[in-house]
C-alpha positions as CSV (number, residue, x, y, z in Angstrom):
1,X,103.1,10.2,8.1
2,X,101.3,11.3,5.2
3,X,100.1,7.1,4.1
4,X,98.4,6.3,7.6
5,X,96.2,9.4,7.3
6,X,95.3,8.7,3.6
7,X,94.3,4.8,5.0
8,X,92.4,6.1,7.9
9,X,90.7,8.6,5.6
10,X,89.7,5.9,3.1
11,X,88.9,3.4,5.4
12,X,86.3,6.2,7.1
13,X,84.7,6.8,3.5
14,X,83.9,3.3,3.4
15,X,82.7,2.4,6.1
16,X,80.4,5.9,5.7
17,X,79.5,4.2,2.3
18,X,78.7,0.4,3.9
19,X,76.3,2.5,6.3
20,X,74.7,4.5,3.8
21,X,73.9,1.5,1.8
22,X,72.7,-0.3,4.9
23,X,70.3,2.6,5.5
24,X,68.9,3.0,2.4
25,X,68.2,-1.1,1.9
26,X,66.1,-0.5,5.1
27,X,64.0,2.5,4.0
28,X,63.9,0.6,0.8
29,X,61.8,-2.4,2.6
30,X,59.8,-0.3,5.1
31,X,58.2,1.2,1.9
32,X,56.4,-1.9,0.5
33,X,55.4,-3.2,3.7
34,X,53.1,-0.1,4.2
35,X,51.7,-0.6,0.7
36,X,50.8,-3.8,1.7
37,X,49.2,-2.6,4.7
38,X,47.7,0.1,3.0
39,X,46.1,-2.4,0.4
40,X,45.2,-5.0,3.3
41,X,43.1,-2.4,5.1
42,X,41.6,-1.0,1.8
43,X,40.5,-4.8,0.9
44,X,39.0,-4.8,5.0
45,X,37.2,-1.8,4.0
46,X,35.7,-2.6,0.5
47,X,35.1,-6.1,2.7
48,X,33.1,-4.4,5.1
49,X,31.5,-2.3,2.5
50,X,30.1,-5.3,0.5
51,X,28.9,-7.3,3.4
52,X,27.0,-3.9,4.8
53,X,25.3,-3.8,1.0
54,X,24.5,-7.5,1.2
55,X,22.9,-6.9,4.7
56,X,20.9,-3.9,3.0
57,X,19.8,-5.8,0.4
58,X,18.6,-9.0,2.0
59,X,16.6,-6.5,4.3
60,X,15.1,-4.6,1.4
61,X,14.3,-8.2,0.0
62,X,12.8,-9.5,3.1
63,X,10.7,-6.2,3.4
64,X,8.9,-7.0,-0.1
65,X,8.4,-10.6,1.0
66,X,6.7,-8.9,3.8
67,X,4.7,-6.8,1.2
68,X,3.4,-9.7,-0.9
69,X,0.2,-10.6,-2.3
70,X,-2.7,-10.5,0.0
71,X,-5.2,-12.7,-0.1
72,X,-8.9,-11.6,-0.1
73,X,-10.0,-12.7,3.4
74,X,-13.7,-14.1,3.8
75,X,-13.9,-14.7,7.1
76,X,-13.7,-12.0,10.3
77,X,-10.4,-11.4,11.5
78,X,-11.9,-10.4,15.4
79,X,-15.5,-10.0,15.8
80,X,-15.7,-7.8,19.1
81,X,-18.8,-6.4,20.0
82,X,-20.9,-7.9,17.0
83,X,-18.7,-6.0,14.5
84,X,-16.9,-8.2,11.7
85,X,-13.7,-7.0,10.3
86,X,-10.9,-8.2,7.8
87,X,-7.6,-8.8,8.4
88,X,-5.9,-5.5,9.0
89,X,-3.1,-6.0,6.2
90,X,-6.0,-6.0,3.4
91,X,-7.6,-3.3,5.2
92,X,-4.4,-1.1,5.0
93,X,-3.7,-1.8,1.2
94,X,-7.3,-1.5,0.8
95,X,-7.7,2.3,2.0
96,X,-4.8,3.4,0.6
97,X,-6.1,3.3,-2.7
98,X,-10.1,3.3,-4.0
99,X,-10.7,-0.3,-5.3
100,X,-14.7,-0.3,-6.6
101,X,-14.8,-3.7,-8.1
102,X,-13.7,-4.9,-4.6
103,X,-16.1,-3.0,-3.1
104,X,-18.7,-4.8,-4.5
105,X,-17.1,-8.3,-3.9
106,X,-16.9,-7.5,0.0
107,X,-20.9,-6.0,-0.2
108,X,-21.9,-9.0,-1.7
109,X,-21.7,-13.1,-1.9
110,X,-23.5,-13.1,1.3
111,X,-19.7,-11.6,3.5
112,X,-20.3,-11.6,6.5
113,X,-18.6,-8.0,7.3
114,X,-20.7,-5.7,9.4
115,X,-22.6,-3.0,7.6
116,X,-23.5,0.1,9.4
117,X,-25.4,3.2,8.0
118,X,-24.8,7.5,8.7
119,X,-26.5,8.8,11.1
120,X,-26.6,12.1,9.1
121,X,-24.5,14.2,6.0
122,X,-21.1,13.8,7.2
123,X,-17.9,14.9,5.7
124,X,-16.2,12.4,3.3
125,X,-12.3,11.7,4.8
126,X,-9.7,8.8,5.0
127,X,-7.8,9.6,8.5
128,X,-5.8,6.4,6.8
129,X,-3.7,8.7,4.4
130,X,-4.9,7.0,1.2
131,X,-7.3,8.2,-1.7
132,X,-10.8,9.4,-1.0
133,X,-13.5,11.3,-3.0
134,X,-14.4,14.1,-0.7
135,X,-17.7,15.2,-0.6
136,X,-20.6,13.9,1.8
137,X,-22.0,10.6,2.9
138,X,-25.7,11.2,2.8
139,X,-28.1,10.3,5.8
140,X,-28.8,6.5,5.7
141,X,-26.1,5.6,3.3
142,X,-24.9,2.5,3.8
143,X,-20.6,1.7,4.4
144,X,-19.3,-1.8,5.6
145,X,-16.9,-1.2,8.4
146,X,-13.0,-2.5,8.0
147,X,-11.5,-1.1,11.0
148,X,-12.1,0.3,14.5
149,X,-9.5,2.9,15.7
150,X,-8.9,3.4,18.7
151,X,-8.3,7.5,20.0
152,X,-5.6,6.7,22.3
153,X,-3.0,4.7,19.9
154,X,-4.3,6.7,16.7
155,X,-3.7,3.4,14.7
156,X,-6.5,0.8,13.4
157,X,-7.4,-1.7,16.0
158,X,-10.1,-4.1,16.8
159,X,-11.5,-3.6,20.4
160,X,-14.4,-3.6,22.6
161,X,-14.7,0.3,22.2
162,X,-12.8,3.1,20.1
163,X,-13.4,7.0,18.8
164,X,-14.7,5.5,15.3
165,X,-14.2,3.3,12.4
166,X,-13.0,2.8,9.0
167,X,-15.1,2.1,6.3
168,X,-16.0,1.6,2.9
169,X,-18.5,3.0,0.6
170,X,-20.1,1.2,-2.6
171,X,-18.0,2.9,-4.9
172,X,-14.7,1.8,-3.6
173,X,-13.5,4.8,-1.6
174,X,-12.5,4.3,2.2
175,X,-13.6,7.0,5.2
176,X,-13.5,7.3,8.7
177,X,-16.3,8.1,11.0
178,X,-16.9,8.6,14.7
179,X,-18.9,6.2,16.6
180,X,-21.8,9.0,16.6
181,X,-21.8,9.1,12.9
182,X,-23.1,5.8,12.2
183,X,-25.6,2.9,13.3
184,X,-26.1,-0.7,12.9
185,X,-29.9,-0.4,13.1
186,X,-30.6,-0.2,9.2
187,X,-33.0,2.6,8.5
188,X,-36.0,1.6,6.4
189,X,-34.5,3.2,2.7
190,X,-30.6,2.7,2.8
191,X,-29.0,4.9,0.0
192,X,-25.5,4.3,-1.1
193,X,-23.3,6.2,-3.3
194,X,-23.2,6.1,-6.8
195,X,-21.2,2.9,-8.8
196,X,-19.6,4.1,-12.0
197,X,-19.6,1.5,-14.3
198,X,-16.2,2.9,-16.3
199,X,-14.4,1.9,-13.4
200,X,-15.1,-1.8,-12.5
201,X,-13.0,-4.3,-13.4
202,X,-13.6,-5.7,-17.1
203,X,-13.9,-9.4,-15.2
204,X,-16.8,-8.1,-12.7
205,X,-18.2,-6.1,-15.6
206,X,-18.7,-9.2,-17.7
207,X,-20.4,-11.4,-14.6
208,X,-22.9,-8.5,-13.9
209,X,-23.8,-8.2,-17.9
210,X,-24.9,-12.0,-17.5
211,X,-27.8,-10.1,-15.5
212,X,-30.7,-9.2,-18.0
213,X,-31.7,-6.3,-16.4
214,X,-28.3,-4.6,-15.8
215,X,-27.3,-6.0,-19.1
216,X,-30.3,-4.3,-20.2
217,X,-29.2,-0.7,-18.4
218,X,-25.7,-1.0,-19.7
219,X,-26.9,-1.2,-23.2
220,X,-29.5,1.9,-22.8
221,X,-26.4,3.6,-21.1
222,X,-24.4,3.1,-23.8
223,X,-27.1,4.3,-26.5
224,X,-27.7,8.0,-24.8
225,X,-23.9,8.3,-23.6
226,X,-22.1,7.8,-26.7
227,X,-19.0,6.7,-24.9
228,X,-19.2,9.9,-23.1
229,X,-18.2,9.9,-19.6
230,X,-17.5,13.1,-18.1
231,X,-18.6,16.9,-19.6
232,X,-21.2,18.1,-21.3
233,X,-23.6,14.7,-21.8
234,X,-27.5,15.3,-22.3
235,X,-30.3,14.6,-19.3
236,X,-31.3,11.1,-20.5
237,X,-27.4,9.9,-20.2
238,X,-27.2,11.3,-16.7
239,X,-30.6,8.9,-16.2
240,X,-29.6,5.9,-17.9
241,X,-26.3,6.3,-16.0
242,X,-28.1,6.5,-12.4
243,X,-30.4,3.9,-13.8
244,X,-27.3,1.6,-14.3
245,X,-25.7,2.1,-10.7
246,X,-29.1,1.4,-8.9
247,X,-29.3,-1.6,-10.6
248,X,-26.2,-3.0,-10.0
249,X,-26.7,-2.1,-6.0
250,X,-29.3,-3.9,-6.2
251,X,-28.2,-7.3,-7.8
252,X,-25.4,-6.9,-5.0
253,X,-27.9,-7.0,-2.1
254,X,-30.2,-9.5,-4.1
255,X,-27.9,-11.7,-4.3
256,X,-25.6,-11.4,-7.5
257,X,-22.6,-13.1,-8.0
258,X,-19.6,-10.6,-8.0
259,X,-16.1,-12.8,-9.2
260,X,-12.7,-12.1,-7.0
261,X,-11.6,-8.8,-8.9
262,X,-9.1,-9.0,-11.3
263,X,-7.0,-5.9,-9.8
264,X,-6.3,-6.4,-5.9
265,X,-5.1,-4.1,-3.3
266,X,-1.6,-3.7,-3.4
């Protein structure tokens, strides 16, 4: 009796060890396959994470295209109501910096942008966000507008009518000014602000030399300054200096030559 329960018992054990084995061979394969689902998503991820830098970079490279050079525009952009403007992407790069060598390029070679003069001492301010020199425009000074902004979009457009303009002065620094602030009518003695030599472009400072009689102030400038620029310089450098930034106003509205500057807006 005892033989038939020993075979029963031994055939149970087996068939407890087949199924054991069976088991673990199947946990054994589930294993792997996650992995490999794991890693598949992780690829689809990193995937997705390259393509969204790619995406991100081809926009950051489009946005610089965008952002390029700028040519120096000599014609109007929109003349609306007899006033001549440039192209609003030079006017933008323009004002947000102070350019005085490209001041006196767009004052002179006969440009055709619309100068307009203060109606009285106003407060120097760019509404534009960029650079300015503070202080006051004097009464008859004389700025060529850039911009006309308009009150109700608070951006620079060119229109029939707005709340003011944007303009620059002769020594490169842009403002902004309400339409009672200034006049087309030129007054009989238009005064500008003063031109500091130190800080024109070496190319524009070498075509207004070719002048004798600026030529001749630099030089005279140079004697009673020493090199000095700033501080404590003596009464007849002050004069020679003044002397110097009347003269080149007035080769500009004579006439003068003024080369493309070699630094641009950017």
């Amino acid at each position: 009796m005892q033989l038939p329960l020993q075979s029963s018992f031994v055939t149970s054990l087996g068939v407890a060890l087949i199924l054991s084995s069976l088991s673990s061979a199947c946990g054994g394969s589930n294993q792997p396959a996650e992995s490999a689902a794991d890693e598949t998503a992780a690829e689809s991820r990193d995937s997705g994470s390259a393509g969204d830098g790619e995406a991100e970079a081809e926009g950051e490279a489009s946005e610089a295209a965008a952002s390029g050079p700028v040519e120096v525009p000599s014609d109007c952009f929109k003349k609306v109501s007899g006033v001549c403007v440039p192209e609003p992407k030079f006017v933008k790069r323009l004002c947000n910096g102070r350019y005085p060598s490209m001041a006196l390029y767009l004052f002179g070679n006969g440009s055709k942008w619309t100068r307009a003069y203060l109606t009285r001492k106003t407060e120097a301010w760019n509404a534009s966000g960029g650079a300015s020199t503070g202080g006051f425009l004097e009464f008859d000074e004389e700025v060529l507008l850039l911009a006309e902004r308009k009150a109700d979009t608070g951006g620079m457009q060119v229109s029939g009518s707005g709340a003011g303009y944007d303009a620059i002065r002769w020594d490169g620094s842009c403002v902004t000014l309400s339409g009672e602030e200034i006049t087309q009518q030129r007054p009989p003695s238009t005064k500008n602000v003063k031109v500091e030599w130190r800080f024109l472009d070496d190319n524009v400072q070498e075509a207004l030399r070719k002048d004798e009689k600026v030529n001749k102030a630099f030089l005279e400038r140079r004697t009673e300054c020493k090199g000095a620029t700033t501080g404590d310089v003596s009464a007849k450098c002050v004069k020679a200096d003044n002397k110097l930034s009347e003269l080149i106003v007035s080769f500009v509205r004579g006439g003068g030559s003024i080369p493309v500057p070699s630094k641009l807006p950017d």
